[in-house]
PyMOL Python script that loads the backbone (N, CA, C, O; Angstrom):
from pymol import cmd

cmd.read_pdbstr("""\
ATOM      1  N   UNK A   1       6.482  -6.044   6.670  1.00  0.00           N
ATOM      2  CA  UNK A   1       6.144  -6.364   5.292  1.00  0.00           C
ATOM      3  C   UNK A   1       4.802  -7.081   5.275  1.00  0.00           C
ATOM      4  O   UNK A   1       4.506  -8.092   5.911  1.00  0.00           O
ATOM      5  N   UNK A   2       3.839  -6.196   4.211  1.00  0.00           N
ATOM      6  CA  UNK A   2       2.742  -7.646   4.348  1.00  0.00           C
ATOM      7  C   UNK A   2       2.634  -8.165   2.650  1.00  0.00           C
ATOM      8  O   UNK A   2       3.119  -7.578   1.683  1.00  0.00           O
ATOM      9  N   UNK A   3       2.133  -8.976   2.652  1.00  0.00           N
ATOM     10  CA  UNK A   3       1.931  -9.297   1.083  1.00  0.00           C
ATOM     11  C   UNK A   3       0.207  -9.222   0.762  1.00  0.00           C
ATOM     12  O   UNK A   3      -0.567  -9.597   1.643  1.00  0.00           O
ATOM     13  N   UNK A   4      -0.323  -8.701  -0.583  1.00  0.00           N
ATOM     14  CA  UNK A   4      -1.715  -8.481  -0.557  1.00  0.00           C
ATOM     15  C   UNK A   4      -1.446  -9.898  -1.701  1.00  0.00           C
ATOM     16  O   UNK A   4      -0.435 -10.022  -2.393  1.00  0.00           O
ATOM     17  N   UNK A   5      -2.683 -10.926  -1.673  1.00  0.00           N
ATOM     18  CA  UNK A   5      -3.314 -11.267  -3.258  1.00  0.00           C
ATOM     19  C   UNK A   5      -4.445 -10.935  -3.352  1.00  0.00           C
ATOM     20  O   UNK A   5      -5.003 -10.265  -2.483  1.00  0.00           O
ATOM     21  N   UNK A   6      -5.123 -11.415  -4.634  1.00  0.00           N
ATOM     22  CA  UNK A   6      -6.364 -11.092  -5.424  1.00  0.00           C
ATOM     23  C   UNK A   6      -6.474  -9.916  -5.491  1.00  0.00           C
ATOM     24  O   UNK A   6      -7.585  -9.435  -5.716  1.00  0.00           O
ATOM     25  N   UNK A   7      -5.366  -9.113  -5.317  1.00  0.00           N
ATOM     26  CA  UNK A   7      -5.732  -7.290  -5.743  1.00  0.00           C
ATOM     27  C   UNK A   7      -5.982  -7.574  -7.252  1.00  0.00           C
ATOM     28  O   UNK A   7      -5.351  -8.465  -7.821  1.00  0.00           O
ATOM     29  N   UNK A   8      -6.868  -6.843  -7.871  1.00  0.00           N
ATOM     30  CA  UNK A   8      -7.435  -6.421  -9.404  1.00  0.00           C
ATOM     31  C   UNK A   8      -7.071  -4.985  -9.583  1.00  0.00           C
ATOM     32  O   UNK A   8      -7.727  -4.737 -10.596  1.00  0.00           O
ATOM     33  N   UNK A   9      -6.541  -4.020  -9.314  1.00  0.00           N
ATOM     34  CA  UNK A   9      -7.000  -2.760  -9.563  1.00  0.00           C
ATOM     35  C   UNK A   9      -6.835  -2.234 -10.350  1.00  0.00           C
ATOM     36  O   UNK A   9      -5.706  -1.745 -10.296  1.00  0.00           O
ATOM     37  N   UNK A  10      -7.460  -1.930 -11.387  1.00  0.00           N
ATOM     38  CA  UNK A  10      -7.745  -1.487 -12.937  1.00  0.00           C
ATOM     39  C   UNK A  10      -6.779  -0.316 -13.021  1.00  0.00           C
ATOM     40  O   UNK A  10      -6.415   0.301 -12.021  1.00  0.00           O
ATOM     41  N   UNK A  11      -6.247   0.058 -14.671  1.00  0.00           N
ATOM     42  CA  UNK A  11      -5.010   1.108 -14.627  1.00  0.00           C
ATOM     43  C   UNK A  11      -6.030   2.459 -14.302  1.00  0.00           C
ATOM     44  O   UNK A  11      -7.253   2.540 -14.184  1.00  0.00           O
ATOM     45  N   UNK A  12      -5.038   3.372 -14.223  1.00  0.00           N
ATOM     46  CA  UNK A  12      -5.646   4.718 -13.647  1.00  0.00           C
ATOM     47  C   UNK A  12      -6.797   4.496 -12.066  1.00  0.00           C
ATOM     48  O   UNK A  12      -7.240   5.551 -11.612  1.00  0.00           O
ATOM     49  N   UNK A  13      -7.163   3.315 -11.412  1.00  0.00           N
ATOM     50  CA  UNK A  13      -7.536   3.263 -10.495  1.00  0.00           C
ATOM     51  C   UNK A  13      -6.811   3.734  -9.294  1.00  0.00           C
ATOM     52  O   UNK A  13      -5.628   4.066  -9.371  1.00  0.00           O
ATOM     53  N   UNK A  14      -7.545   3.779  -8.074  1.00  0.00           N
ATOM     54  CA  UNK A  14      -6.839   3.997  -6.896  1.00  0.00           C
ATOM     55  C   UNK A  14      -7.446   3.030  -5.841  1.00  0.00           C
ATOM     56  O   UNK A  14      -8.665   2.857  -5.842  1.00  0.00           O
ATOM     57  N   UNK A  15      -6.523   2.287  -4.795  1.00  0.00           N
ATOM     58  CA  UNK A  15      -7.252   1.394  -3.215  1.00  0.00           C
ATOM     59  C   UNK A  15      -6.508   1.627  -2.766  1.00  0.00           C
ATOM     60  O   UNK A  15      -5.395   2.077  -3.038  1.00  0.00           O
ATOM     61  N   UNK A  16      -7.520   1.072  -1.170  1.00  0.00           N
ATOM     62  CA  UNK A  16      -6.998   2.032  -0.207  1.00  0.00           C
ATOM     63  C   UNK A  16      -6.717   0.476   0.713  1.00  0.00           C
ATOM     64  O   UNK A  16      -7.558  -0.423   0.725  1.00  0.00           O
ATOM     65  N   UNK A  17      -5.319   0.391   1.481  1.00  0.00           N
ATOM     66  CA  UNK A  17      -5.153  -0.662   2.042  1.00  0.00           C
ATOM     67  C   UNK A  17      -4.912  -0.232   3.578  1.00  0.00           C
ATOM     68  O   UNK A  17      -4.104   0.653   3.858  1.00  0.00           O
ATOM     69  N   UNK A  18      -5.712  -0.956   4.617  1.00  0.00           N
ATOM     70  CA  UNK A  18      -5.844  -1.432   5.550  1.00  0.00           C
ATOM     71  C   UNK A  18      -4.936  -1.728   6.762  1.00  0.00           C
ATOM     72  O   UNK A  18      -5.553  -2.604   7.367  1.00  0.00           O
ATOM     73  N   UNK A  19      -3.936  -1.496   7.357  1.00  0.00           N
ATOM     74  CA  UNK A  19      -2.706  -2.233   8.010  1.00  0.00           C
ATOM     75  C   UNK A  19      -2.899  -2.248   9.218  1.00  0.00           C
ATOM     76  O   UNK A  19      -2.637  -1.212   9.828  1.00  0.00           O
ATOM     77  N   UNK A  20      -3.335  -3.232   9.849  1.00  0.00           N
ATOM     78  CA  UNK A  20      -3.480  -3.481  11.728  1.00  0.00           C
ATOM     79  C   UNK A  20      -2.040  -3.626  12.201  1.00  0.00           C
ATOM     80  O   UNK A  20      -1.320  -4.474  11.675  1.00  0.00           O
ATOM     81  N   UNK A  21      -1.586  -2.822  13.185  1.00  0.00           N
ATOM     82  CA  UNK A  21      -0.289  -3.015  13.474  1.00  0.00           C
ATOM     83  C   UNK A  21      -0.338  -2.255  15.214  1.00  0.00           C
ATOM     84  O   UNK A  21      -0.602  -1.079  15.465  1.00  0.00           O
ATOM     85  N   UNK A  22      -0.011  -3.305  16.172  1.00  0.00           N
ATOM     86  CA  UNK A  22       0.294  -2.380  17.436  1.00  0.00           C
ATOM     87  C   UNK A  22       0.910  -1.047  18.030  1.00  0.00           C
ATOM     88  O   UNK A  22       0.455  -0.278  18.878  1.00  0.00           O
ATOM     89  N   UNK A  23       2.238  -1.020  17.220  1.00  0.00           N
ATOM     90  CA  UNK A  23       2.915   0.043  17.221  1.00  0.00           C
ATOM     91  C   UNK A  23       1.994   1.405  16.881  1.00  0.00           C
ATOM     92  O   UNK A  23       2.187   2.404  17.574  1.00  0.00           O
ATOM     93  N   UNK A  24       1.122   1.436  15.946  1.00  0.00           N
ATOM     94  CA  UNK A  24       0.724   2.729  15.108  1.00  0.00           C
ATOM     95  C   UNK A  24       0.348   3.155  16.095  1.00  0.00           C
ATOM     96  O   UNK A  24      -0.185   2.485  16.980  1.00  0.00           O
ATOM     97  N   UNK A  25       0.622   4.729  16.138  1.00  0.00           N
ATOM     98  CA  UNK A  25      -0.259   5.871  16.686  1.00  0.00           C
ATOM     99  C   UNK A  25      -0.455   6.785  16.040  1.00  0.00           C
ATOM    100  O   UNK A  25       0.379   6.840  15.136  1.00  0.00           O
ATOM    101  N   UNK A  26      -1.348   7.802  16.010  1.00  0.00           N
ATOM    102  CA  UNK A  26      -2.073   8.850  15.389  1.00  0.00           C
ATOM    103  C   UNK A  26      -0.638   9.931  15.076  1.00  0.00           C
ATOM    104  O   UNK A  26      -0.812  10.751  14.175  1.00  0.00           O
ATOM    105  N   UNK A  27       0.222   9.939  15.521  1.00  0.00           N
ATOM    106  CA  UNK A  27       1.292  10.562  15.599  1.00  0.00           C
ATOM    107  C   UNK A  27       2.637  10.090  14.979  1.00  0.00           C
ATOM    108  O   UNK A  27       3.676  10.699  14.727  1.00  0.00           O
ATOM    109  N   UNK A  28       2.266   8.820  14.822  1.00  0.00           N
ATOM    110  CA  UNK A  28       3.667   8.231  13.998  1.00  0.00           C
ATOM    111  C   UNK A  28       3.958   8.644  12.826  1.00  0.00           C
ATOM    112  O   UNK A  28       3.115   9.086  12.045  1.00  0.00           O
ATOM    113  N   UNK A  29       4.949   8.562  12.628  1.00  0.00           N
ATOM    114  CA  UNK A  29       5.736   8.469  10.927  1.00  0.00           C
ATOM    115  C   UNK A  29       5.753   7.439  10.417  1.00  0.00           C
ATOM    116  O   UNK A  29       6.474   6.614  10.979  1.00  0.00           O
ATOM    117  N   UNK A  30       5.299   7.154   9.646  1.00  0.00           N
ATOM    118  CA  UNK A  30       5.209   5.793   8.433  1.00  0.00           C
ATOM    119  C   UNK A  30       5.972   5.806   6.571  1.00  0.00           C
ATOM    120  O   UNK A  30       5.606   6.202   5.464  1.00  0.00           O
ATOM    121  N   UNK A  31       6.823   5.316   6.991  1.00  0.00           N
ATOM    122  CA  UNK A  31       7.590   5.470   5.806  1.00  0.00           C
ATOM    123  C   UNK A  31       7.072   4.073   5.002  1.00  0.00           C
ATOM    124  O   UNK A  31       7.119   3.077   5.724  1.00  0.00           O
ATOM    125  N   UNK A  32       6.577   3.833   3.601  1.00  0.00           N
ATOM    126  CA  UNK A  32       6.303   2.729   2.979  1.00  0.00           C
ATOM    127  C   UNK A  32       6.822   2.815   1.341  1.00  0.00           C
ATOM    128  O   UNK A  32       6.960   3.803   0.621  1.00  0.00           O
ATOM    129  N   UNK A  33       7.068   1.232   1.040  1.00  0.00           N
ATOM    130  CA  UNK A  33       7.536   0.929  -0.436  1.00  0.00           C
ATOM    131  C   UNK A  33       6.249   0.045  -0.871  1.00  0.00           C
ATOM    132  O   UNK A  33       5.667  -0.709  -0.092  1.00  0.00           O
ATOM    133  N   UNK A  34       5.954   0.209  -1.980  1.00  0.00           N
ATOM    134  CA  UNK A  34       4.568  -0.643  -2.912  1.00  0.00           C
ATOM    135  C   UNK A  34       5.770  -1.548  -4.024  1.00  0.00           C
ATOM    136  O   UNK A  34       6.742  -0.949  -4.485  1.00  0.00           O
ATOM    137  N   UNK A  35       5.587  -2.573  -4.237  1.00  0.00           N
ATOM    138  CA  UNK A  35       6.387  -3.174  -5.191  1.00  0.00           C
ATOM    139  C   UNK A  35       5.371  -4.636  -5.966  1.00  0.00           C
ATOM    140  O   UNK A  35       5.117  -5.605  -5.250  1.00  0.00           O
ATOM    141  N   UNK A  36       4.875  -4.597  -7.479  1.00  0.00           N
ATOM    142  CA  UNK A  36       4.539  -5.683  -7.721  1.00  0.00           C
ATOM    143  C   UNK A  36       4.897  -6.829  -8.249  1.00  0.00           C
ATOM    144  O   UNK A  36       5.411  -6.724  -9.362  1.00  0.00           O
ATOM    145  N   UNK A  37       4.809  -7.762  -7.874  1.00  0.00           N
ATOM    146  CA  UNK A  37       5.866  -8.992  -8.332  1.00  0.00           C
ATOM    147  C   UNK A  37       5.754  -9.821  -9.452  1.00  0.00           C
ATOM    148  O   UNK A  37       6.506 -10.767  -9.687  1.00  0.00           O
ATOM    149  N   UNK A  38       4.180  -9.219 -10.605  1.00  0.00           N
ATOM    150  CA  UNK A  38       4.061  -9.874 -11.418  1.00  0.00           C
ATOM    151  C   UNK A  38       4.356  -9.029 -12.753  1.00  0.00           C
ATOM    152  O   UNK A  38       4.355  -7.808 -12.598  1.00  0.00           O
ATOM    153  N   UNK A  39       4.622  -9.552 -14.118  1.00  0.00           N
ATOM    154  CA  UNK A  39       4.908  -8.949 -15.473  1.00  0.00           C
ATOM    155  C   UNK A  39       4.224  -8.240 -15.951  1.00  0.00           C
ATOM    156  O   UNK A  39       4.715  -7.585 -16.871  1.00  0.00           O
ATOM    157  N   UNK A  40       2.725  -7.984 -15.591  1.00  0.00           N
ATOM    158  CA  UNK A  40       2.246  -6.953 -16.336  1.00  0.00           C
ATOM    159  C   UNK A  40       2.420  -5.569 -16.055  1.00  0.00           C
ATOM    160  O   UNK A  40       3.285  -5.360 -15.203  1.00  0.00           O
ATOM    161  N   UNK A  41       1.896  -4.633 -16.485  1.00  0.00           N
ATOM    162  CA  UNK A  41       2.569  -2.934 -16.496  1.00  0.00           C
ATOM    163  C   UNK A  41       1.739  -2.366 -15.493  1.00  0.00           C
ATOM    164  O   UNK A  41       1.353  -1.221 -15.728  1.00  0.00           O
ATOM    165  N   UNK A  42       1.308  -2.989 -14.238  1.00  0.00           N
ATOM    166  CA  UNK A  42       0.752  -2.390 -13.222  1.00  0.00           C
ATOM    167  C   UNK A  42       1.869  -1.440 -12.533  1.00  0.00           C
ATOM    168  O   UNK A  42       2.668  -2.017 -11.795  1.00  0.00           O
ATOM    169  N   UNK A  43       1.980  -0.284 -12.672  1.00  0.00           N
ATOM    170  CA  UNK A  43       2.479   0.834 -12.125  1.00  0.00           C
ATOM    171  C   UNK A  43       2.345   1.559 -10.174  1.00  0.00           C
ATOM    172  O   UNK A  43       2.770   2.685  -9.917  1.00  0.00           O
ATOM    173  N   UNK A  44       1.880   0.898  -9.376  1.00  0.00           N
ATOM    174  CA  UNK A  44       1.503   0.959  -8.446  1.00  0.00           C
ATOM    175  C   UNK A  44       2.235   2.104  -7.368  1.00  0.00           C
ATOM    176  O   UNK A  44       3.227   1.737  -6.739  1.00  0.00           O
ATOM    177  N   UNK A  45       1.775   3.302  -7.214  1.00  0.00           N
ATOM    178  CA  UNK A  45       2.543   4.803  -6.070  1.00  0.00           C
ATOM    179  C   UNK A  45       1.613   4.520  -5.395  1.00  0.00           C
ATOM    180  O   UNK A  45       0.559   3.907  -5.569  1.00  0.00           O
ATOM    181  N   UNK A  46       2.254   5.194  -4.317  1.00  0.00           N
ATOM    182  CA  UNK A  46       1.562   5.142  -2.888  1.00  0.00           C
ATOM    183  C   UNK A  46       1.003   6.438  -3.217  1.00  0.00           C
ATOM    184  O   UNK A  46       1.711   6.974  -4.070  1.00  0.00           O
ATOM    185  N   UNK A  47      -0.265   7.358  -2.783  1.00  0.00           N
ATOM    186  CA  UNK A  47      -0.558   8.465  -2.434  1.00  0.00           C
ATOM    187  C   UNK A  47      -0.879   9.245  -1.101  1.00  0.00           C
ATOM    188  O   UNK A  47      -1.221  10.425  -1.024  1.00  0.00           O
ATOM    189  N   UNK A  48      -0.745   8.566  -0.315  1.00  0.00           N
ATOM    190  CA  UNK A  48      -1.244   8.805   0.656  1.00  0.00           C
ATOM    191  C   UNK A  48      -1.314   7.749   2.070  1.00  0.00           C
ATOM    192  O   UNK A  48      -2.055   6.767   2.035  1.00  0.00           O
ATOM    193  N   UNK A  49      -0.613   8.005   3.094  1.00  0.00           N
ATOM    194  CA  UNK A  49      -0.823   7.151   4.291  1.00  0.00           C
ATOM    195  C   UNK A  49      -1.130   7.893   5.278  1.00  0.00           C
ATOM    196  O   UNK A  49      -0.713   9.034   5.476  1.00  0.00           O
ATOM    197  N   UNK A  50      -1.819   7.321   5.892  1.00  0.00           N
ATOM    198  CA  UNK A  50      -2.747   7.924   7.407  1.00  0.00           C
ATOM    199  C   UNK A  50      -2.369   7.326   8.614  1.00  0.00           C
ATOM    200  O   UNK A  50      -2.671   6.143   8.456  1.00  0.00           O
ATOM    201  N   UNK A  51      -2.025   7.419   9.404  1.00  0.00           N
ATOM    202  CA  UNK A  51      -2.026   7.226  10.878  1.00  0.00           C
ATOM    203  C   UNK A  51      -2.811   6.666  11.127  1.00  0.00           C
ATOM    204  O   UNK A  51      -3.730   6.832  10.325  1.00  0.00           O
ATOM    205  N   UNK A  52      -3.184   5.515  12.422  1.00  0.00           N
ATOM    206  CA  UNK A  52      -4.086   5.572  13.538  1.00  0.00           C
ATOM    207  C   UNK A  52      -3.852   5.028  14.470  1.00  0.00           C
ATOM    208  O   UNK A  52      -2.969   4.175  14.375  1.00  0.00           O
ATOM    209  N   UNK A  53      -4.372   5.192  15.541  1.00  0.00           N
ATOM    210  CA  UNK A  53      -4.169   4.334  16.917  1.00  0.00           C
ATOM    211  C   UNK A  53      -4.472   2.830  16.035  1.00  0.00           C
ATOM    212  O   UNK A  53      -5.469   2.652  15.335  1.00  0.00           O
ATOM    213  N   UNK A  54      -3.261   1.720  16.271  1.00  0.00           N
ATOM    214  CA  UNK A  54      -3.552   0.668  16.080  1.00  0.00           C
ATOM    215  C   UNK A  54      -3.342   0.091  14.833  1.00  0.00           C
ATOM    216  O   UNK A  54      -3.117  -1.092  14.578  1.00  0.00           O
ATOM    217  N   UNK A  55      -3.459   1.255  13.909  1.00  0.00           N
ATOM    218  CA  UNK A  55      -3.744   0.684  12.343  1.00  0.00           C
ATOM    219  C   UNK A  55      -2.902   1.845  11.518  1.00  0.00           C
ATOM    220  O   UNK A  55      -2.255   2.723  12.089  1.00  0.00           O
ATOM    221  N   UNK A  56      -2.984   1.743  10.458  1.00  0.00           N
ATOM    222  CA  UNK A  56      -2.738   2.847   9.670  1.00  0.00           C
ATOM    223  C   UNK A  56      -3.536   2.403   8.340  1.00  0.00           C
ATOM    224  O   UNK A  56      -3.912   1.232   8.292  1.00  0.00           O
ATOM    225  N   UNK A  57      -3.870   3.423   7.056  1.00  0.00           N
ATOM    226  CA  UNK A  57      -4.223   3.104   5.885  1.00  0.00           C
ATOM    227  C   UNK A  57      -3.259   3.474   4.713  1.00  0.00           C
ATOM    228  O   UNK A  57      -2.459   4.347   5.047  1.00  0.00           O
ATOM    229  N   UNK A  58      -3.144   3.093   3.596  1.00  0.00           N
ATOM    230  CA  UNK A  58      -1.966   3.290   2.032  1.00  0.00           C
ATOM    231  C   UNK A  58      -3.196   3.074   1.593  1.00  0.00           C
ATOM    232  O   UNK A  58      -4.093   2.277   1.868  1.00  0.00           O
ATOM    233  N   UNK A  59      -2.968   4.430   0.451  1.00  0.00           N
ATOM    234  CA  UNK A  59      -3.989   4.918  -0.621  1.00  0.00           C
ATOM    235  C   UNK A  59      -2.856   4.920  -1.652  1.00  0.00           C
ATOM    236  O   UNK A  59      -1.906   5.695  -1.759  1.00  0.00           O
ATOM    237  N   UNK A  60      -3.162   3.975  -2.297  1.00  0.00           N
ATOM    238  CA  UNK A  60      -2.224   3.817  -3.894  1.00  0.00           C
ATOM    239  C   UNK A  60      -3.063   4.011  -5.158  1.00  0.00           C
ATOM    240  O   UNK A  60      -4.264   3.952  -5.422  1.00  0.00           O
ATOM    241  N   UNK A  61      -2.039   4.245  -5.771  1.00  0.00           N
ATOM    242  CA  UNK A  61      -3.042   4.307  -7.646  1.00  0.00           C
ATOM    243  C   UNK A  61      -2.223   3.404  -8.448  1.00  0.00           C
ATOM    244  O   UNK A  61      -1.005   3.581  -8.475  1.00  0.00           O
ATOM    245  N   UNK A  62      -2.683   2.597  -9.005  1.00  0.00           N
ATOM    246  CA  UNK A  62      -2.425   2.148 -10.777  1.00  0.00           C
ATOM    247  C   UNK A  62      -1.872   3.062 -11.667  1.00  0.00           C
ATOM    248  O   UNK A  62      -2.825   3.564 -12.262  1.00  0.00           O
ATOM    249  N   UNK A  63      -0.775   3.566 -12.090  1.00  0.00           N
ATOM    250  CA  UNK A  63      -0.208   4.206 -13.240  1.00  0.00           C
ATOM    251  C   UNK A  63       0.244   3.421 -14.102  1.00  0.00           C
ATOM    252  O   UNK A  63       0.844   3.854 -15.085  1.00  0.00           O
ATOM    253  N   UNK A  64       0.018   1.969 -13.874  1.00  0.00           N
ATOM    254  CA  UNK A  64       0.268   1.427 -15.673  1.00  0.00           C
ATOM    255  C   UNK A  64      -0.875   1.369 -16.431  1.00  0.00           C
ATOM    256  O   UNK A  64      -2.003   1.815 -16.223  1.00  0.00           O
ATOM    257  N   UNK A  65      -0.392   0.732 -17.366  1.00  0.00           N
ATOM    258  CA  UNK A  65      -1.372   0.536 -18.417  1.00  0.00           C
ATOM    259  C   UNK A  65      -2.126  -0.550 -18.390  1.00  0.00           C
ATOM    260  O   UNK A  65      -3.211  -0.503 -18.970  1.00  0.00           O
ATOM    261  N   UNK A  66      -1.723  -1.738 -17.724  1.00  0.00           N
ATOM    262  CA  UNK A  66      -2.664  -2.722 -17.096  1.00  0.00           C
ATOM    263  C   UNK A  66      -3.330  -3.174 -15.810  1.00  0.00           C
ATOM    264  O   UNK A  66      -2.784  -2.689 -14.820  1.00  0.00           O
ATOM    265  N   UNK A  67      -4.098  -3.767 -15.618  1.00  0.00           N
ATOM    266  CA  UNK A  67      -4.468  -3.820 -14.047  1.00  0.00           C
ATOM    267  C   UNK A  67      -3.797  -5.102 -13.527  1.00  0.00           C
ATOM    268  O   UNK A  67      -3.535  -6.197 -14.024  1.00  0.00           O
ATOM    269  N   UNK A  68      -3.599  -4.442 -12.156  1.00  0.00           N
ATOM    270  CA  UNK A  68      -2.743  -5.150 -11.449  1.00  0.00           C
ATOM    271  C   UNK A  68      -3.460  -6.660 -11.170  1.00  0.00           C
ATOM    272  O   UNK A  68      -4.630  -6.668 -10.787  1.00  0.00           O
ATOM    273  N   UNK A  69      -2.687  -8.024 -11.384  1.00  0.00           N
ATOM    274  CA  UNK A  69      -3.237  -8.894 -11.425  1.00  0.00           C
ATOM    275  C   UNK A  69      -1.906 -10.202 -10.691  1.00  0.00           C
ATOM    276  O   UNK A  69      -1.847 -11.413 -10.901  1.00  0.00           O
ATOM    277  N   UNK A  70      -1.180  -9.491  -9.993  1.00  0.00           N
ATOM    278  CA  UNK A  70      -0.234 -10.481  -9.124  1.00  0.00           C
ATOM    279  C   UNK A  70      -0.487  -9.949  -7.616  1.00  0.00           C
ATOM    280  O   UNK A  70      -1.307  -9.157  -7.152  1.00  0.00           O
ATOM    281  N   UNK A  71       0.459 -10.644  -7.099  1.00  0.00           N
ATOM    282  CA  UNK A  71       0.784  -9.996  -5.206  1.00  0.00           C
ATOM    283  C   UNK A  71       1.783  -8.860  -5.030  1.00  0.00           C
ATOM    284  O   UNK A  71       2.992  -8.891  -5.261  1.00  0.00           O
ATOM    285  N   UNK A  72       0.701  -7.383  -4.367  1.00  0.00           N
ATOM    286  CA  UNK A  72       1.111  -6.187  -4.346  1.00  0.00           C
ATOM    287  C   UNK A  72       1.816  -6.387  -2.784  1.00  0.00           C
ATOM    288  O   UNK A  72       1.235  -6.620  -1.723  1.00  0.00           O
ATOM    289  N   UNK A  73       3.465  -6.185  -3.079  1.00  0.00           N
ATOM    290  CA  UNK A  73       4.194  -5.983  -1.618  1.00  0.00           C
ATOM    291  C   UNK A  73       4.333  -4.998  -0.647  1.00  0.00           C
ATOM    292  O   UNK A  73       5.272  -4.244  -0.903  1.00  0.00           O
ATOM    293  N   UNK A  74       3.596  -4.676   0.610  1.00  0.00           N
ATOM    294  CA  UNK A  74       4.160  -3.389   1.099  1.00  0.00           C
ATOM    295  C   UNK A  74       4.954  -3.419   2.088  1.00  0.00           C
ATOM    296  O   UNK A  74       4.802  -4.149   3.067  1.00  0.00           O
ATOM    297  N   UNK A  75       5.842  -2.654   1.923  1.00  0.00           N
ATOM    298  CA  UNK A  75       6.967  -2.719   3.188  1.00  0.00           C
ATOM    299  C   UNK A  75       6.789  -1.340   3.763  1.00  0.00           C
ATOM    300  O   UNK A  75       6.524  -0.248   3.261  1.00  0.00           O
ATOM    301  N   UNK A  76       7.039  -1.784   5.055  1.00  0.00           N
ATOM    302  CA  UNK A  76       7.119  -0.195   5.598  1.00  0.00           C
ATOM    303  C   UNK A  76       7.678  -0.739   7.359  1.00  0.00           C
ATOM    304  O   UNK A  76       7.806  -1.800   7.970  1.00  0.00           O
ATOM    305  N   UNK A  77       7.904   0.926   7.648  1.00  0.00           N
ATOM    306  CA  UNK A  77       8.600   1.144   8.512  1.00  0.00           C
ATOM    307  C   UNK A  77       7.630   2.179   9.785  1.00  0.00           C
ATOM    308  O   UNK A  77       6.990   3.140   9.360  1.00  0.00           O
ATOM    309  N   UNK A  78       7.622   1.868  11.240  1.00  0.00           N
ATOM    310  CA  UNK A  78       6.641   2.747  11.582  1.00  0.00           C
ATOM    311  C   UNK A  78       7.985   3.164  12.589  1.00  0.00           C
ATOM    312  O   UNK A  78       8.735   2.341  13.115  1.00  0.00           O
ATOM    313  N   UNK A  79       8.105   5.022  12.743  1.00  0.00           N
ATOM    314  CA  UNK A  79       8.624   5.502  14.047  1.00  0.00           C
ATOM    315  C   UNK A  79       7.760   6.016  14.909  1.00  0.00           C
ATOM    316  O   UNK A  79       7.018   6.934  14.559  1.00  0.00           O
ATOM    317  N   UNK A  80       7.733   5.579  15.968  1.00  0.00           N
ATOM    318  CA  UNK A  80       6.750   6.300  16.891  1.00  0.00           C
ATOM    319  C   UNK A  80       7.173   7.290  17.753  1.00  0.00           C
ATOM    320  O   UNK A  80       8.211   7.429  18.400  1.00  0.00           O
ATOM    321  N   UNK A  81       5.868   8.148  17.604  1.00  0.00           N
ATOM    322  CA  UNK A  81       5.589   9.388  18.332  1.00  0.00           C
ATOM    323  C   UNK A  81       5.676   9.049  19.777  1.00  0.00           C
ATOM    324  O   UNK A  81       5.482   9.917  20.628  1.00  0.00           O
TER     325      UNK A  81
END
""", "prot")
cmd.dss("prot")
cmd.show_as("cartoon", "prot")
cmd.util.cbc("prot")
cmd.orient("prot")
């Protein structure tokens, strides 16, 4: 699990988050949940996660109607290759 703050990301936007983690390899499976913990209508899907030796990246979008302005949660799970 990591927790992000000071995310802003405006509605209909998309960012791309970062995850340093030992386990990752270019070959793993990465299963992840996005969840935001504050009241406004930030809508937050994952679109996209990438692999890498070491790291992996989550490409999410904004589908609410406001921009996200609390701490975006990601949980996830890595199986390795």
């Amino acid at each position: 699990v990591t927790t992000h703050t000071g995310l802003t990301t405006a509605s209909a936007a998309s960012q791309v988050l970062t995850i340093t983690n030992s386990v990752s390899t270019a070959g793993s499976a990465i299963l992840c949940s996005l969840s935001s913990v504050g009241a406004e209508d930030a809508q937050c899907t994952i679109q996209k996660v990438v692999p890498g030796a070491g790291s992996f990246t989550v490409t999410y979008k904004n589908n609410g109607a406001a921009s996200l302005a609390s701490d975006l949660i990601l949980t996830f799970f890595i199986i390795a290759a």
